[in-house]
N, C-alpha and C positions, 0 to 999 in steps of 0.2 A: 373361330376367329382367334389369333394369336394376339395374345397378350402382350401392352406394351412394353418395353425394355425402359424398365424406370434407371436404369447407368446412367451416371453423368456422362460427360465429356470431362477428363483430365487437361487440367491448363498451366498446370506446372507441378514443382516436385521438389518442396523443400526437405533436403537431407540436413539435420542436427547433431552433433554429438551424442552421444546417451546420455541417460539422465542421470546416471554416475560416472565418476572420473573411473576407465578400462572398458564401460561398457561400450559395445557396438555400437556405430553411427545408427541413426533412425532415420525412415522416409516418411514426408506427411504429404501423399496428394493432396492438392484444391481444386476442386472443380472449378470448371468456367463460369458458372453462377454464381461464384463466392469470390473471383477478382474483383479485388477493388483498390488498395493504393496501399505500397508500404507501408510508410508512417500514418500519423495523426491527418485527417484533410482539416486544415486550419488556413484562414488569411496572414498571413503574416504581417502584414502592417495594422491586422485589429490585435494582433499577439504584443505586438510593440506600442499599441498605442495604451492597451491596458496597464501593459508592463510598466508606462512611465508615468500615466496619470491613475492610475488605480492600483497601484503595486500589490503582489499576495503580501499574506502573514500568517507565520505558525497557527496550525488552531488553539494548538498550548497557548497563544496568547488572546486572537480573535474571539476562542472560543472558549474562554477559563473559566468561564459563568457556569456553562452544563459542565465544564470538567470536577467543577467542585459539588455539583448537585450529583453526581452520579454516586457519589460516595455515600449518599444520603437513601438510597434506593436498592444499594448492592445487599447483596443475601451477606450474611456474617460468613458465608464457606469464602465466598468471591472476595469478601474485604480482608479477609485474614489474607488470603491467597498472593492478594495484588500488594498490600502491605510490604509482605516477605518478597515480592518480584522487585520492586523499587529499592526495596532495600538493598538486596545483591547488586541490582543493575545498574545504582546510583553513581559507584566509582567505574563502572565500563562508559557512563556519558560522559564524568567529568575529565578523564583520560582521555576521551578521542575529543574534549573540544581544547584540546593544546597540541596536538600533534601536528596544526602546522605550524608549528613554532620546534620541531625538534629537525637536529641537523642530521643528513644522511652522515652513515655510518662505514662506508665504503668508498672508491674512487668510480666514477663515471668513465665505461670506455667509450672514446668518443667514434660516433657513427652507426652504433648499435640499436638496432630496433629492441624492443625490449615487452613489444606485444605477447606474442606466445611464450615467453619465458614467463611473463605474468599471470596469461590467465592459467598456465599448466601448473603452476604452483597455488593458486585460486581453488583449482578444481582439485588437487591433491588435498587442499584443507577440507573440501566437502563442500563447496559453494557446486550448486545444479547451473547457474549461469551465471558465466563474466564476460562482458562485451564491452566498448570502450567507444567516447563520443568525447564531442567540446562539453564544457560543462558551460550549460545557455544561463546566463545571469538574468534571464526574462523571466524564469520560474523560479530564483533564489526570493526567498521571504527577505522581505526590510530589514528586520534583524539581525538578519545572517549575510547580507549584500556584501559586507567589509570585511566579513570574516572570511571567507572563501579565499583561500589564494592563489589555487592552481589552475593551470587553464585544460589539462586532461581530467575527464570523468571515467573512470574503473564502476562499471555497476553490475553491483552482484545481488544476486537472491540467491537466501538459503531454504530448501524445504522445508516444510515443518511436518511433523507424524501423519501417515496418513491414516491408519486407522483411527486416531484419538480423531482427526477431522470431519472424520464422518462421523462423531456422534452431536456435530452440533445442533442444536445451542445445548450447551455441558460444560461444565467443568473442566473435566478433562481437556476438551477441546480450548479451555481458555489457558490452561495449563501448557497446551504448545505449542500455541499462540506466545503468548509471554515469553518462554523457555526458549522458543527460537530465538527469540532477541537478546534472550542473555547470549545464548550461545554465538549469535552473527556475530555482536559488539565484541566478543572476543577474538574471534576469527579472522574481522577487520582487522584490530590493534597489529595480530601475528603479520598478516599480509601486508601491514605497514610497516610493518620492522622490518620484513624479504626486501622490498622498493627500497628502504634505506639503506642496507649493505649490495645495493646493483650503483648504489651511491647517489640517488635523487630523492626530494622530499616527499612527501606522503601525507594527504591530510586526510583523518575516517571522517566522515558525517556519520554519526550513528543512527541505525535501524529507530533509535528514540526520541533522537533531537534532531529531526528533519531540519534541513539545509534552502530545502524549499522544495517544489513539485517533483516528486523522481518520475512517476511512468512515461513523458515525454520525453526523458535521456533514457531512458529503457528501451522505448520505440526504436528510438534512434539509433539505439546500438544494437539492434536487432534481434532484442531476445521475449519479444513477444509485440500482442497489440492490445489497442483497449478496448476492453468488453463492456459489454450492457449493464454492467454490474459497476460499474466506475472503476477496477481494478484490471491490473496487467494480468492478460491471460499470459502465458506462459506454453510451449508446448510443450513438455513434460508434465508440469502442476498444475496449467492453469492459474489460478491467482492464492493456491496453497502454497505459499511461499513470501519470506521477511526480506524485505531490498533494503541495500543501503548501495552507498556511494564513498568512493574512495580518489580525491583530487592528488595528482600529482604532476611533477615538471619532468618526467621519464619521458625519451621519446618512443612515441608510439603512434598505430595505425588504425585510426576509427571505422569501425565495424558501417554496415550499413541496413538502414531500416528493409526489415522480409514482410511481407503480403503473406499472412500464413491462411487466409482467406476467412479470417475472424472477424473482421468488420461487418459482413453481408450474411457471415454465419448467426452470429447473434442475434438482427435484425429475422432471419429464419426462425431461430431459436426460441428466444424468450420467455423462455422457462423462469430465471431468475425474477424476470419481469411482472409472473404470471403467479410467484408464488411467494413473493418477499410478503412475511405478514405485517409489516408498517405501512404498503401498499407505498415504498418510498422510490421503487423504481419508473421511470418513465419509457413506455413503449417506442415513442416517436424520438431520433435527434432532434435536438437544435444546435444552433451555433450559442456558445457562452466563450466569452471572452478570446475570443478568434479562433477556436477548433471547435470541432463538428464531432458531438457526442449525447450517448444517453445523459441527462441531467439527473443528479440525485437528487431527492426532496429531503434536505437534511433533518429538517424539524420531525419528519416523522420516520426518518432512522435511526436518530440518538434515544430515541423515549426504549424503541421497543430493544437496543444495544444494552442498555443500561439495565434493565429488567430483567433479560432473558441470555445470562450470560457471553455476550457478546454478538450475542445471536449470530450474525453470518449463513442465514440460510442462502445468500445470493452464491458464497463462494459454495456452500455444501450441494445448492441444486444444479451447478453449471456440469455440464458434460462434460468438459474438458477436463475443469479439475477432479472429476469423480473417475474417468475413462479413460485421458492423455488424450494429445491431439492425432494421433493417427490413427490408433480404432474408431475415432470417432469421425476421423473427415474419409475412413474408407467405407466406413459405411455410410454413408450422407453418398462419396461417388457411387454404391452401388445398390442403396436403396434408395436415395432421395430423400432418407428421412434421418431424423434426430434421434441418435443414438440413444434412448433410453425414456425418452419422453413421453409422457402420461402414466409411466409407473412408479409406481411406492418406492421400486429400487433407487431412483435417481430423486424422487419428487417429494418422498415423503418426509416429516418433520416430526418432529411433539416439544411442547412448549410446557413446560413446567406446569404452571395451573390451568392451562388451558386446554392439557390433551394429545393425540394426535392427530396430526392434519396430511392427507393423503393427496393425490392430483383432482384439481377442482374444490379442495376446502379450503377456508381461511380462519386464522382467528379474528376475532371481533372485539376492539374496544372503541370505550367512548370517549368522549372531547376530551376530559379532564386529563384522560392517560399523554395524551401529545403536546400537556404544557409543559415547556421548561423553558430555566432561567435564560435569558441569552447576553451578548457580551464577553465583554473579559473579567478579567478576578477580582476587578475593584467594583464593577457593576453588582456582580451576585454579596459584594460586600453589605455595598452601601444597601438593596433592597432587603438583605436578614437586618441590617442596623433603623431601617428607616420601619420595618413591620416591628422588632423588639419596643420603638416610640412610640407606636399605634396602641399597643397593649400595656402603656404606664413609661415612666420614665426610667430609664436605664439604670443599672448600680454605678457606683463608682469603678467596679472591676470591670464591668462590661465596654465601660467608656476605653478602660488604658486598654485591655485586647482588641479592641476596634481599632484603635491610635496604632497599637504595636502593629497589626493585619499591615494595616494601610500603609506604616513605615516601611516593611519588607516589601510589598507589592511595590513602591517605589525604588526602593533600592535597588531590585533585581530590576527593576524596567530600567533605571541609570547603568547597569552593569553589562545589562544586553543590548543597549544604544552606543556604549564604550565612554561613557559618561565621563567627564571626572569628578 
């Protein structure tokens, strides 16, 4: 009896640039089981209706309650670490949030597309992808609504090390993690000075002071889709790679959302699903806030984040990013199966005190590990000042650093409202 021919059917044949600027074009078959829709599938009148009565906000602010409690958990290697990354990285934020306020530096020839002269100089600084879209003020956070000035989006991902990625959750691995975002925040700034001598403005969002939702302008400019893991696959990296966003009034010609058959692949896949040890990813989509995706369970992906040096086993376990999208979608058309799945090589982990965890292990904690603060910065304030009164009446010094906390927490909220 002849055995079945487990081959897809080929249903199309996205060809990419290489994933370095000179290398050869690349081809990623999809199978016919793995079409499903360019971009994001979202309603778009539930995308606008959030937008205007629910609006996003940075998690730097949303979220500044666990951002302050992590610090309180971090290993002394991670805290020194992250210290010395803020410090460097502190003048590459506060630089790209004036840039659009700086005047080009050249004259405008008029009639000039100025697309491929952008992204070829993009790729000459070492960005893996630059693709180009409207920039949707439906995913810009509240705080950043008025800042934004330009109506092109320039969106770029830089890679970051692939061996140090694969040793996560590590050190290392958070080392370049970080280190890429010093480096993009730089690489912006240069690609904003090149836009200003073609003689048009140029604004960065930095890789650290998000502007508001990027992987929906990423979609959209066709340099990936979104995976089961909540992050932009990519077909070169997958989702091992730092995006930022670069607004300008250059004219130019918006890329458009590719079907790289990542939507139906992951839903296949679920590996990330199967093996995140916060048990934070969701198997099924739903619809959240007008598009149709895996939902994260945040509460129990910042506990095991915060512990276990960034952890990221979602991006370390994904096929794509461990394999590229065309080894892995050629053999998906000619085995029908998932490049690497069920073994150690793709699946395996170890966790600092917990061990190592292969395909079918998990680690185990309890209730206590998945409590954290929640809120913004004055929340996780006020509840260390309100437990400090539980346990006796405060000093007199405890009172003025409370007062001082609370003065700056306002101030920087009047500065990033535009207060006067």
């Amino acid at each position: 009896m002849l055995k079945e021919n487990p081959r897809k059917q080929v249903h199309h044949v996205v060809t990419r640039p290489g994933r370095r600027h000179g290398d050869p074009d690349v081809e990623i078959p999809v199978a016919e089981d793995l079409t499903t829709t360019p971009g994001i599938p979202q309603k778009s009148e539930d995308v606008s209706f959030y937008s205007r009565v629910y609006p996003l906000e940075s998690q730097n602010i949303e979220k500044a309650a666990d951002r302050e409690w992590v610090w309180t958990v971090y290993t002394e290697e991670i805290k020194k670490y992250r210290l010395r990354h803020d410090e460097l990285n502190e003048p590459l934020v506060n630089y790209a949030h004036e840039t659009g306020k700086i005047e080009p530096t050249g004259t405008p020839t008029q009639g000039i597309d100025h697309t491929e002269e952008i992204r070829l100089k993009a790729r000459e600084l070492g960005f893996g992808e630059a693709g180009f879209t409207k920039y949707d003020h439906k995913y810009a956070y509240v705080s950043k609504k008025s800042w934004v000035k330009y109506e092109h989006a320039i969106c770029l991902a830089l890679e970051q090390d692939y061996a140090k990625t694969q040793s996560l959750p590590s050190l290392d691995a958070e080392t370049t993690h970080f280190g890429t975002y010093e480096v993009e925040g730089a690489l912006a700034l240069d690609l904003a000075d090149y836009i200003r001598t073609l003689g048009y403005h140029a604004q960065v969002h930095s890789p650290n002071d998000n502007s508001g939702v990027y992987i929906p302008m990423f979609v959209a400019a066709g340099l990936g889709q979104l995976g089961a893991n909540g992050q932009l696959l990519s077909p070169h990296f997958g989702s091992r790679a730092r995006l930022a966003i670069i607004t300008t009034d250059a004219p130019v010609t918006y890329d458009e959302p590719i079907d790289y058959g990542l939507h139906q692949f992951c839903q296949e896949c679920q590996v990330c699903v199967n093996r995140c040890p916060g048990r934070a990813l969701v198997k099924e989509k739903v619809w959240w806030r007008g598009a149709e995706k895996n939902k994260l369970i945040y509460d129990r992906c910042r506990p095991v984040m915060a512990r276990y040096e960034g952890c990221a086993v979602c991006m370390k376990v994904c096929p794509i990013q461990r394999y590229g999208a065309t080894p892995v979608m050629k053999h998906y058309v000619e085995t029908g199966e998932i490049l690497g799945k069920n073994t150690d090589n793709l699946e395996g982990y170890e966790l600092s005190d917990k061990g190592y965890f292969g395909p079918g292990t998990l680690p185990q904690f309890n209730r206590e590990f998945f409590e954290i603060p929640h809120g913004r910065k004055e929340d996780w304030l006020f509840e260390n000042f309100k437990k400090s009164l539980e346990e006796g009446m405060p000093t007199t010094e405890e009172i003025v650093d409370f007062a001082a906390e609370l003065k700056k927490i306002v101030d920087v909220g009047a500065t990033t409202r535009g207060d006067e």
